[in-house]
KOLFI-177753 format. One record per atom (N, C-alpha, C): residue number from 1; atom name; residue in one letter; x, y, z. Coordinates in steps of 0.02 Angstrom, whole numbers, padded with zeros to 5 digits. Example, Ala and Ser with C-alpha at 12.3 -4.5 7.8 and 13.67 -1.06 7.14 Angstrom:
# residues 2
{rec 1 'N' 'A' {00660 -00284 00390}},
{rec 1 'CA' 'A' {00615 -00225 00390}},
{rec 1 'C' 'A' {00660 -00165 00390}},
{rec 2 'N' 'S' {00642 -00112 00354}},
{rec 2 'CA' 'S' {00684 -00053 00357}},
{rec 2 'C' 'S' {00645 00002 00394}},
***
This chain:
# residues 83
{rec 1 'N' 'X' {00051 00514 -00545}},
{rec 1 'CA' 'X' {00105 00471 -00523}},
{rec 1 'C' 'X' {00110 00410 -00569}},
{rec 2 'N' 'X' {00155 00411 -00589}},
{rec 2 'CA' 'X' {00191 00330 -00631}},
{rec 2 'C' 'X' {00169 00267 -00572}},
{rec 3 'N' 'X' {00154 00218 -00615}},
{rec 3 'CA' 'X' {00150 00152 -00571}},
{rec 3 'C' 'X' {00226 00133 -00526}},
{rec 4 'N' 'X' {00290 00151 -00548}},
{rec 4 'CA' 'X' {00329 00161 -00511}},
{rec 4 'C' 'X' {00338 00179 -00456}},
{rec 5 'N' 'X' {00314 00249 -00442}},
{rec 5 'CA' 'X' {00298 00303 -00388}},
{rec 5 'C' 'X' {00251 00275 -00359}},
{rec 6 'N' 'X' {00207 00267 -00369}},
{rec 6 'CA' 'X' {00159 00236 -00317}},
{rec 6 'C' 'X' {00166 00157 -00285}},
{rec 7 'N' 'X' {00200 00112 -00317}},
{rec 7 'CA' 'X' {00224 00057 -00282}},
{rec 7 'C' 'X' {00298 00090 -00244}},
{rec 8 'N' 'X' {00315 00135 -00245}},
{rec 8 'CA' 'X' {00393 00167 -00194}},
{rec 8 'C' 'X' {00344 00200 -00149}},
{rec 9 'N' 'X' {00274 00241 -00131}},
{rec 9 'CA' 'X' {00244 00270 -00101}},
{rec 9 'C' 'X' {00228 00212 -00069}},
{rec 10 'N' 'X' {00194 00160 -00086}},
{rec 10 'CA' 'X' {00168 00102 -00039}},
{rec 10 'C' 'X' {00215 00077 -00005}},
{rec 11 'N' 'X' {00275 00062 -00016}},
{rec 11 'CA' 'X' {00356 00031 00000}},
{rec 11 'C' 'X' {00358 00102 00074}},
{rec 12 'N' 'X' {00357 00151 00054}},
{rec 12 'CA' 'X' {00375 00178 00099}},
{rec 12 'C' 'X' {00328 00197 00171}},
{rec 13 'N' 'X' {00287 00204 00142}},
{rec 13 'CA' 'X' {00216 00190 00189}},
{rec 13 'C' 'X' {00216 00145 00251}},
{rec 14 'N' 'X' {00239 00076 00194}},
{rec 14 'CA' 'X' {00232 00017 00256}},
{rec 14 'C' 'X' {00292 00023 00295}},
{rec 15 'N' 'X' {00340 00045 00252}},
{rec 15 'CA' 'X' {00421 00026 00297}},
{rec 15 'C' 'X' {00407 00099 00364}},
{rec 16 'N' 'X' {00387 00135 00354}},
{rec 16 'CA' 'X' {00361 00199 00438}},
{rec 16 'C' 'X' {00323 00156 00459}},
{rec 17 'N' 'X' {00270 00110 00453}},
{rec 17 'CA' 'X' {00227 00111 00491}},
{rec 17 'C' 'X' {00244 00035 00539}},
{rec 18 'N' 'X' {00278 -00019 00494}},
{rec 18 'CA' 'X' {00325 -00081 00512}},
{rec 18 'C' 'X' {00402 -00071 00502}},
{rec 19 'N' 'X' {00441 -00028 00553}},
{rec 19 'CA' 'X' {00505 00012 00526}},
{rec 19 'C' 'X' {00534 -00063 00535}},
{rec 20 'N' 'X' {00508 -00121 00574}},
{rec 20 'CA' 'X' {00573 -00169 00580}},
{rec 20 'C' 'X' {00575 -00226 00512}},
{rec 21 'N' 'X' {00514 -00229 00475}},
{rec 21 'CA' 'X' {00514 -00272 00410}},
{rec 21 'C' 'X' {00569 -00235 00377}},
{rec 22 'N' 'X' {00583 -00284 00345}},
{rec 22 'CA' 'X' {00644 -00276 00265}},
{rec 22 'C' 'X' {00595 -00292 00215}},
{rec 23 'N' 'X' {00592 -00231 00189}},
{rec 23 'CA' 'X' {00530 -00220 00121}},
{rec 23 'C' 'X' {00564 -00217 00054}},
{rec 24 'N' 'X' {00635 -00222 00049}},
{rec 24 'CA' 'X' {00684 -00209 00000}},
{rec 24 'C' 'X' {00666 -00281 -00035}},
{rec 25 'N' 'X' {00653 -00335 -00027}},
{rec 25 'CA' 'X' {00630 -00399 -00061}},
{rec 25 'C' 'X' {00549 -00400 -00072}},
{rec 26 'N' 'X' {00512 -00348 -00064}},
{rec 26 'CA' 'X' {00444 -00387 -00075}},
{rec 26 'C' 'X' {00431 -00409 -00131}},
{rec 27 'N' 'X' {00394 -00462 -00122}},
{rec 27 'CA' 'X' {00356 -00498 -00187}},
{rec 27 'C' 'X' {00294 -00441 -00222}},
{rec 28 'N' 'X' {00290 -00418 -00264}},
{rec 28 'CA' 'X' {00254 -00375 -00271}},
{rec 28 'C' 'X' {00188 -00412 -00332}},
{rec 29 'N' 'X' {00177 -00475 -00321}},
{rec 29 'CA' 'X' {00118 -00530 -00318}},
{rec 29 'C' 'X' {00104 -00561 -00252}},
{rec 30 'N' 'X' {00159 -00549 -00212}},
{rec 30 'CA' 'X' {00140 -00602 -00150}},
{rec 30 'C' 'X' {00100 -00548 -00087}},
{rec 31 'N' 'X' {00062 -00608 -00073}},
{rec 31 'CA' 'X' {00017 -00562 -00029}},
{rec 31 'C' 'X' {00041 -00505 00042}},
{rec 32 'N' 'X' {00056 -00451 00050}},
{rec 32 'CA' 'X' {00091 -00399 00100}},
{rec 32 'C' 'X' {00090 -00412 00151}},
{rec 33 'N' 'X' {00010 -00443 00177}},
{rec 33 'CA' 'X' {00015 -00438 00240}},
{rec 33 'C' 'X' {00042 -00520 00281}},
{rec 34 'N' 'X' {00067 -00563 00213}},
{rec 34 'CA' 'X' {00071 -00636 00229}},
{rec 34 'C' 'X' {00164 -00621 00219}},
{rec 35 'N' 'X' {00189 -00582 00191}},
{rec 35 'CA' 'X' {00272 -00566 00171}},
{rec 35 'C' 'X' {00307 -00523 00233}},
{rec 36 'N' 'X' {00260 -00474 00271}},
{rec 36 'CA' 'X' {00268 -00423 00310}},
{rec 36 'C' 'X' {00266 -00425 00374}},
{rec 37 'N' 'X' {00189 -00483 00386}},
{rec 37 'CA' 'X' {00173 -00489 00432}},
{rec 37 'C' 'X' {00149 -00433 00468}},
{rec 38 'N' 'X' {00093 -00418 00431}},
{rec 38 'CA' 'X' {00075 -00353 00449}},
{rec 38 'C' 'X' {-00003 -00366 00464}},
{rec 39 'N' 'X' {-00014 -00341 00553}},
{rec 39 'CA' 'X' {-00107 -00362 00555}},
{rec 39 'C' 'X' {-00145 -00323 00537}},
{rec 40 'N' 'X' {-00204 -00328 00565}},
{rec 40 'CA' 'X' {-00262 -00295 00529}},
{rec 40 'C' 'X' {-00250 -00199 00565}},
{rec 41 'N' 'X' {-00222 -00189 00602}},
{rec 41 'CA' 'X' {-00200 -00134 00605}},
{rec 41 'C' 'X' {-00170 -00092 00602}},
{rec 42 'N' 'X' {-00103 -00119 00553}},
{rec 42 'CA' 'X' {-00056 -00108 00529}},
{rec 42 'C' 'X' {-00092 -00098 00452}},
{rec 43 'N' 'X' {-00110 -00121 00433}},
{rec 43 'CA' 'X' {-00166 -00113 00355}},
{rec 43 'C' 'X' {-00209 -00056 00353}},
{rec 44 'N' 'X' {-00241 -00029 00426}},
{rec 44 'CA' 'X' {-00289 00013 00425}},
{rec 44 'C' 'X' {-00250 00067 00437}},
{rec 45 'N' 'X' {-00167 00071 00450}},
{rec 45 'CA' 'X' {-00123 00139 00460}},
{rec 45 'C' 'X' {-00108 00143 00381}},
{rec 46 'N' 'X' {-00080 00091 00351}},
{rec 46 'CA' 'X' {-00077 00099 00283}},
{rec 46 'C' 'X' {-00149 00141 00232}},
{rec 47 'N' 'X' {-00207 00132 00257}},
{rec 47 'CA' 'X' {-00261 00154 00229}},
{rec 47 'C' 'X' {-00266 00218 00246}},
{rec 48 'N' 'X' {-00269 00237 00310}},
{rec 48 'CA' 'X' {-00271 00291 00354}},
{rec 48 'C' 'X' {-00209 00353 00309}},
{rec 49 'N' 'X' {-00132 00296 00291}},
{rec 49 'CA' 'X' {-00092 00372 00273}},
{rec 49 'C' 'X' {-00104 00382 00181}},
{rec 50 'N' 'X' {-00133 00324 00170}},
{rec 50 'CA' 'X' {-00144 00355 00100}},
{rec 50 'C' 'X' {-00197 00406 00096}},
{rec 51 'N' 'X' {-00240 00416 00138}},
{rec 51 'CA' 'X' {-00281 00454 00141}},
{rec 51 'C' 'X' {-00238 00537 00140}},
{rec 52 'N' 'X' {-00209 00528 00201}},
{rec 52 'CA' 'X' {-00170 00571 00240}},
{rec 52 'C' 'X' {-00122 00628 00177}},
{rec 53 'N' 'X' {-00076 00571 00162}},
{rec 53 'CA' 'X' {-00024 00596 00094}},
{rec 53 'C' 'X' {-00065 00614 00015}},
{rec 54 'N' 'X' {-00122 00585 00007}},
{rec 54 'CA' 'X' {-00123 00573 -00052}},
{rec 54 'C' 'X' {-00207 00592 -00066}},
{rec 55 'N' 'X' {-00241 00577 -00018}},
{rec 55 'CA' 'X' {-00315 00626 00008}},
{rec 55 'C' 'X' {-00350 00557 -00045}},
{rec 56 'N' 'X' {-00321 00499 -00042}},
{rec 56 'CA' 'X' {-00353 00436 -00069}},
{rec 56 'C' 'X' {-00406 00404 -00018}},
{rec 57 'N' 'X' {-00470 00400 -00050}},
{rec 57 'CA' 'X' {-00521 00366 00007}},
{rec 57 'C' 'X' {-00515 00291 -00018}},
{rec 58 'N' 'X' {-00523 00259 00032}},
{rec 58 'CA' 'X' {-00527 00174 00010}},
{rec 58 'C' 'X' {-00575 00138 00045}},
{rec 59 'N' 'X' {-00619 00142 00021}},
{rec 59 'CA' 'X' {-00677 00104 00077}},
{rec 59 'C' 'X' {-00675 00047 00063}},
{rec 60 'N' 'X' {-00687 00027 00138}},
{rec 60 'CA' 'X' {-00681 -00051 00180}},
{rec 60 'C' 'X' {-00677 -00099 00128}},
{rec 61 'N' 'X' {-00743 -00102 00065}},
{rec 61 'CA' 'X' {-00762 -00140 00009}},
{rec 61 'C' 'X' {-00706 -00165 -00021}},
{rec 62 'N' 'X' {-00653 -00121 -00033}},
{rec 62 'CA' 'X' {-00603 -00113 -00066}},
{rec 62 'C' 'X' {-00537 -00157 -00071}},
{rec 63 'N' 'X' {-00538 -00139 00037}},
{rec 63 'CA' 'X' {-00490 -00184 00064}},
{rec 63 'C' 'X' {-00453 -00257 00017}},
{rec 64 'N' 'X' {-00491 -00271 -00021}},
{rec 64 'CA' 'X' {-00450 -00325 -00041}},
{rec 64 'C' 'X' {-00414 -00323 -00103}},
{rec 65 'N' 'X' {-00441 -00255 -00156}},
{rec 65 'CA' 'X' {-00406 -00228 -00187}},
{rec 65 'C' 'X' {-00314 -00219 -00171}},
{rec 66 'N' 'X' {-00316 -00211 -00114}},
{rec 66 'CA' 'X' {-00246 -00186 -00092}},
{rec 66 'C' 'X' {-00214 -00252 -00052}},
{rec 67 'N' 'X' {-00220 -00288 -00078}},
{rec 67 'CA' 'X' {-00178 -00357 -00044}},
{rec 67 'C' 'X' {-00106 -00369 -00058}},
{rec 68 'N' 'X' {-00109 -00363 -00110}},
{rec 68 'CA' 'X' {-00014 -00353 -00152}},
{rec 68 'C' 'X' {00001 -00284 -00159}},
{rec 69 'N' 'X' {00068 -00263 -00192}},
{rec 69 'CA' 'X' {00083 -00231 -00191}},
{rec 69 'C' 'X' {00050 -00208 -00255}},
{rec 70 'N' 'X' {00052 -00246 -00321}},
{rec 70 'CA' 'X' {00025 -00260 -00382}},
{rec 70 'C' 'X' {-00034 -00210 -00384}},
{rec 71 'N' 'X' {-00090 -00270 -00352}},
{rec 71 'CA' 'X' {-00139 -00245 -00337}},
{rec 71 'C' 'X' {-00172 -00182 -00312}},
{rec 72 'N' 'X' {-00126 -00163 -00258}},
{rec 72 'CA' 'X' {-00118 -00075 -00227}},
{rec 72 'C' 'X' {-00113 -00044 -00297}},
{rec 73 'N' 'X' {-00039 -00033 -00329}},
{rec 73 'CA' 'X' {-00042 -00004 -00390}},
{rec 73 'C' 'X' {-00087 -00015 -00440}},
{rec 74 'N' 'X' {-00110 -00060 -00464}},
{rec 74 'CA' 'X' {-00153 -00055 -00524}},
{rec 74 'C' 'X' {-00228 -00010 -00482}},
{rec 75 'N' 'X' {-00249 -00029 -00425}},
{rec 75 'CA' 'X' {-00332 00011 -00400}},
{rec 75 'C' 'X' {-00287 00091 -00379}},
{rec 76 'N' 'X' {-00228 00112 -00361}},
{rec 76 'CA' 'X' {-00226 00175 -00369}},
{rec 76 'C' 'X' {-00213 00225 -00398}},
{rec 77 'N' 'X' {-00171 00168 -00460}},
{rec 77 'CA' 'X' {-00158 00211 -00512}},
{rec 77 'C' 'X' {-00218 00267 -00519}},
{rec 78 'N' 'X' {-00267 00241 -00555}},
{rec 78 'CA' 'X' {-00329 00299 -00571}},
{rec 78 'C' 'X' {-00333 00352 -00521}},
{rec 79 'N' 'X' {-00324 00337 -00456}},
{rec 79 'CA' 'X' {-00346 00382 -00402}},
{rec 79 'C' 'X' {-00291 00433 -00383}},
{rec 80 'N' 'X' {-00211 00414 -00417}},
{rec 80 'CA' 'X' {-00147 00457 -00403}},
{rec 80 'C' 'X' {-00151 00471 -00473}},
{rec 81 'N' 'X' {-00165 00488 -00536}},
{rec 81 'CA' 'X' {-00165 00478 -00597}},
{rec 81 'C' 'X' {-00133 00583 -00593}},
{rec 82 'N' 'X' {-00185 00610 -00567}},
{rec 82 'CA' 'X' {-00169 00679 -00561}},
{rec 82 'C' 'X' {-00145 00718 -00477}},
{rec 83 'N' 'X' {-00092 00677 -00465}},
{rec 83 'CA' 'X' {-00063 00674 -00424}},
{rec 83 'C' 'X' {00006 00697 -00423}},
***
């Protein structure tokens, strides 16, 4: 997957799991869950479907890897690379 595709995979992810946010403006430096308003269990559905779609493990450690959108893409690139 292109870094493209995988920041439209994250976009779409959150917009099922928070269908009422407007994700069409995110800051994709600014922090997701501070733009989205998204809690700590709304983050762990996001973790949960990348698993799901994409058979991506992300352990807990990680969690902060995935704070932006940025951030998401650059730690999954490698992991969607042959995807």
């Amino acid at each position: 997957m292109t870094k493209e595709e995988i920041g439209q995979a994250i976009i779409e992810i959150i917009e099922d799991i928070v269908p009422d946010e407007d994700c069409s403006a995110v800051d994709p430096s600014a922090q997701l869950r501070e733009q989205l308003d998204l809690d700590s269990m709304d983050f762990l559905d996001i973790v949960m479907e990348l698993r799901k779609k994409y058979g991506v493990e992300v352990p807990e450690a990680d969690y902060p890897n995935l704070a932006t959108l940025n951030s998401c893409v650059e730690y999954l690139e490698p992991k969607l690379a042959d995807k």
